[in-house]
C-alpha positions as a printed Julia matrix, in Angstrom:
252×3 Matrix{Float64}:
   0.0    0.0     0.0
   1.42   3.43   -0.63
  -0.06   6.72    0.95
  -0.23   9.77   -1.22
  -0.18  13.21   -0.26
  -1.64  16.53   -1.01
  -0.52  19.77   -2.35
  -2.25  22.71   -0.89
  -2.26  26.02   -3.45
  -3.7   29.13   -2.24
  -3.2   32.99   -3.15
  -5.69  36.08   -3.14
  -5.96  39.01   -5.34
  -6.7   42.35   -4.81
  -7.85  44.83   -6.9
  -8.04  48.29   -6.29
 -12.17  49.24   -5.77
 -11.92  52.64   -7.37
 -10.65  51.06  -10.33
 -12.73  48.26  -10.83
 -15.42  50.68  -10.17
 -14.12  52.7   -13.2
 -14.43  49.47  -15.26
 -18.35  48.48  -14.26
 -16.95  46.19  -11.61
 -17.98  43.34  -14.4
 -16.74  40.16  -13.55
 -14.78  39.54  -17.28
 -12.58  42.87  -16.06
 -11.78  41.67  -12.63
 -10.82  37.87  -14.04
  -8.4   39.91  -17.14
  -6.27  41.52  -14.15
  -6.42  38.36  -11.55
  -5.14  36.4   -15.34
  -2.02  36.29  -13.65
  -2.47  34.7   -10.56
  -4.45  31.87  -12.45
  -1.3   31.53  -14.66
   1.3   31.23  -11.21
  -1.58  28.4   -10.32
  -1.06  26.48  -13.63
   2.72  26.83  -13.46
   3.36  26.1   -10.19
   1.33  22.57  -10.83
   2.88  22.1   -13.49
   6.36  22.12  -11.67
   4.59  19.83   -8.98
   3.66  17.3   -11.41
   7.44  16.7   -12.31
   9.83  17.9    -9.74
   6.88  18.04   -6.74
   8.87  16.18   -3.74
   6.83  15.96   -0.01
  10.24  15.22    1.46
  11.65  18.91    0.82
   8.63  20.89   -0.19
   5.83  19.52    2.42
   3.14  22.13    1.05
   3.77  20.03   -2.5
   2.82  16.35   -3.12
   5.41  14.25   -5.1
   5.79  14.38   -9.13
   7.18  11.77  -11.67
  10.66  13.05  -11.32
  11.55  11.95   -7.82
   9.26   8.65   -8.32
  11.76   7.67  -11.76
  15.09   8.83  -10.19
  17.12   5.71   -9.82
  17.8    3.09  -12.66
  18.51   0.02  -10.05
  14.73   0.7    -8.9
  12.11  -1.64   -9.67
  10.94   0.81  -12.14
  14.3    1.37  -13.69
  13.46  -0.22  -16.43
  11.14   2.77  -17.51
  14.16   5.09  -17.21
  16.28   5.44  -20.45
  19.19   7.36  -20.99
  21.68   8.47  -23.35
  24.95  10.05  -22.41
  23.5   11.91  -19.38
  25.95  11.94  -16.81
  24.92  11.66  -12.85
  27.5   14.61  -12.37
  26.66  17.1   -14.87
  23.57  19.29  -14.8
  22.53  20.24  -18.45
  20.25  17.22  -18.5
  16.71  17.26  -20.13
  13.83  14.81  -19.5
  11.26  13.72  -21.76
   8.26  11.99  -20.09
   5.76   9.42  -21.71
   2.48   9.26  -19.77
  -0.59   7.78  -20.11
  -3.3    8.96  -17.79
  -5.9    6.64  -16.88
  -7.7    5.68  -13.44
  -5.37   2.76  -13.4
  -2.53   3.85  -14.73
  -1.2    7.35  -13.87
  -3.85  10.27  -12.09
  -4.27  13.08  -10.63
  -6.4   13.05   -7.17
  -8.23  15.54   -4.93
  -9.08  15.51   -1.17
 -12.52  13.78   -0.03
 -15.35  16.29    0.46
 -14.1   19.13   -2.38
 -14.4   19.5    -5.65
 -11.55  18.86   -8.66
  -9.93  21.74  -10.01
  -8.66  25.21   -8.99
 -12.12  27.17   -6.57
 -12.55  30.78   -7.17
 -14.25  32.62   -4.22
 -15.22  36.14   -4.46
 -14.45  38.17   -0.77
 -16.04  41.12   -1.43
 -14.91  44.37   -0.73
 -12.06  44.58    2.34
  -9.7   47.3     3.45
  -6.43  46.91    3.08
  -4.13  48.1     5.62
  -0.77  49.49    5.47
  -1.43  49.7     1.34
   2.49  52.08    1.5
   4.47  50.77    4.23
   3.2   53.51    5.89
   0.13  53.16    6.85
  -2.0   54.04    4.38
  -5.05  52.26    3.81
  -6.9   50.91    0.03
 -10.76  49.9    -0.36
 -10.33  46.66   -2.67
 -12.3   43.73   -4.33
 -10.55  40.27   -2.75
 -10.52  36.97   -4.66
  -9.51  33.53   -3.08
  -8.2   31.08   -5.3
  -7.68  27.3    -4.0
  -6.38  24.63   -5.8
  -6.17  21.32   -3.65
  -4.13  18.25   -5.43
  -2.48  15.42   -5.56
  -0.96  12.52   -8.04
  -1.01   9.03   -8.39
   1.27   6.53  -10.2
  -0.81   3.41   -9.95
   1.51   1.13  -12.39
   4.77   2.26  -13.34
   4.92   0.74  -16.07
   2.94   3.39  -17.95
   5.14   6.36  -17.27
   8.68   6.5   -19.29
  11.19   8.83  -18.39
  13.92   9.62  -20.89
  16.79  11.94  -19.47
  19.65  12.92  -22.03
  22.4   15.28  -22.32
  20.77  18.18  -24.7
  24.28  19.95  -25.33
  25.21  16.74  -26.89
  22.46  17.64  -29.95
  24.16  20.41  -32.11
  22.46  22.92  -33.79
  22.19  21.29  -37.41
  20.57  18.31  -35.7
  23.29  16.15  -36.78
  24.72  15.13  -33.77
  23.44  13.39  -30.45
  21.04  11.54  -28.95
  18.37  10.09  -31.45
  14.98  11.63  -29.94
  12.79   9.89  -32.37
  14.68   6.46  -31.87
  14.56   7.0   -28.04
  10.8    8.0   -27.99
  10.15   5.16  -29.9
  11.82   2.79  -27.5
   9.85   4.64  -24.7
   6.67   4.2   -26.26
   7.33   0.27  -26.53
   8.31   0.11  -22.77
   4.02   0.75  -22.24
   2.52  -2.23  -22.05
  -0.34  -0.71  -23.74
  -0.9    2.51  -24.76
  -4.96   2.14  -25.26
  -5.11   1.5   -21.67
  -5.62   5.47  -21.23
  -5.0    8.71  -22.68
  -1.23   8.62  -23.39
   0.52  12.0   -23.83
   4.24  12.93  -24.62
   5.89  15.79  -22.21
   9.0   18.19  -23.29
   9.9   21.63  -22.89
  10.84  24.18  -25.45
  14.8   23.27  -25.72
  13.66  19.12  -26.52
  10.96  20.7   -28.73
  13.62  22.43  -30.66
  16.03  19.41  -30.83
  13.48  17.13  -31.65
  12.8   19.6   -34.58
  15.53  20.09  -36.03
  16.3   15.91  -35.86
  13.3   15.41  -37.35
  14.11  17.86  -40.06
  16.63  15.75  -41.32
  15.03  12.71  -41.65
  13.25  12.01  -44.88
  10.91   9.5   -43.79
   9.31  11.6   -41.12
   7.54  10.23  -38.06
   6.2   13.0   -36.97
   3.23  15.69  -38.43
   1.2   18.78  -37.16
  -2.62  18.31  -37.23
  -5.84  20.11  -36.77
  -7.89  18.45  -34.67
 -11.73  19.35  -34.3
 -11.52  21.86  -32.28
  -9.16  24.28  -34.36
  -6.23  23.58  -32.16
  -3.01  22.9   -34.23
  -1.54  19.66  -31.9
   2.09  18.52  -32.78
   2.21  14.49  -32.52
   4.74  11.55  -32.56
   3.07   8.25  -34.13
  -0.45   9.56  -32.74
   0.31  10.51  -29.51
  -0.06  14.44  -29.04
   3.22  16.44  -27.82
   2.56  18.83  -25.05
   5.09  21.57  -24.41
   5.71  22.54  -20.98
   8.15  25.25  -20.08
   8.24  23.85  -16.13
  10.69  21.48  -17.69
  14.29  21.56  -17.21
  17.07  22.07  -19.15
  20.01  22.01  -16.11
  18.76  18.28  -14.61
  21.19  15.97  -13.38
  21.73  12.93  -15.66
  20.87   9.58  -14.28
């Protein structure tokens, strides 16, 4: 049995009264200026989800990275390198998932509801608005996101760390992305058994590119799918970029 834990997000925004006042006070104004805090909510899960470790960060709950850390693991096996070194640090990961209630998912506590909870406060006076004492009439927002992740079988989750200095800019050199992904995607027993998805930030993205490039009999193609989105896949499974990602990892 393993016990998995919960990250607790939380922030409020404040937005000047006189202002919003200026703007009708509509609720599409208020949620263009509090944009940003929803975006720090998306990132910082987004960082969770990987790098996420209770052990140092208690507020956090524990991503893929520390769970595929350590190639004499039982889930070693789902770990593949090239060239990364444990003692150099510009390492990137690309991750192979495929979410599913039995496979890989994310979790919230008993008694709330999924997702990131928007409560309107009202107006409140905020104190001390200068650093000296000065006081501001304002319209308070609470946002709440409440979360957690579970890998229920390994064996659908592929990590593949590599030294990304080692690709050149031409494309010619270095680790073979498409080879590697490929090899990833075979580790899955079965990729039908959810929704599988392929994770990389924008320095892979570019590698990957410019490999791909080369390579005549291409893999790899840009579609549109239904809903006008343009989605960038690798033998049918979609590409997802994610800038949380890092480029300065240690190599396993």
């Amino acid at each position: 049995k393993v016990r998995e834990g919960m990250g607790m997000l939380e922030a409020y925004a404040e937005i000047d009264k006189s202002l919003a006042d200026l703007n009708g006070n509509s609720a599409a104004w208020r949620m263009s200026e509090e944009a940003p805090h929803i975006e720090g909510f998306g990132q910082k899960l987004a960082r969770y989800m990987f790098y996420g470790n209770e052990a140092t960060e208690p507020e956090a709950f524990t991503g893929l990275a520390p769970r595929f850390n350590d190639q004499s693991a039982a889930n070693g096996e789902n770990i593949l390198t090239s060239a990364a070194t444990p003692d150099s640090t510009d390492n990137a990961s690309i991750w192979v998932v495929v979410w599913g209630p039995n496979t890989c998912h994310m979790i919230y506590p008993k008694g709330s509801s999924a997702g990131l909870r928007v409560t309107d406060k009202g107006q409140v006076t905020i104190e001390d608005i200068d650093g000296e004492g000065g006081r501001m009439e304002a319209y308070r927002t609470h946002y709440k996101w409440d979360c957690g992740m579970v890998v229920r079988d390994w064996r659908y989750v592929v990590r593949v760390n590599y030294d990304l200095e080692d690709i050149v800019a031409s494309g010619a050199t270095g680790p073979v992305l498409r080879d590697l992904l490929a090899k990833a995607m075979r580790r899955i027993p079965n990729l039908s058994a959810g929704r599988p998805a392929i994770y990389m930030n924008r320095d892979s993205l570019d590698a990957f590119d410019l490999q791909m490039n080369r390579d005549p009999l291409l893999q790899f193609s840009t579609q549109e799918e239904a809903q006008g989105k343009f989605v960038t896949r690798f033998r049918g499974v979609p590409i997802r970029r994610v800038d949380q990602l890092l480029s300065t990892e240690a190599g396993i």
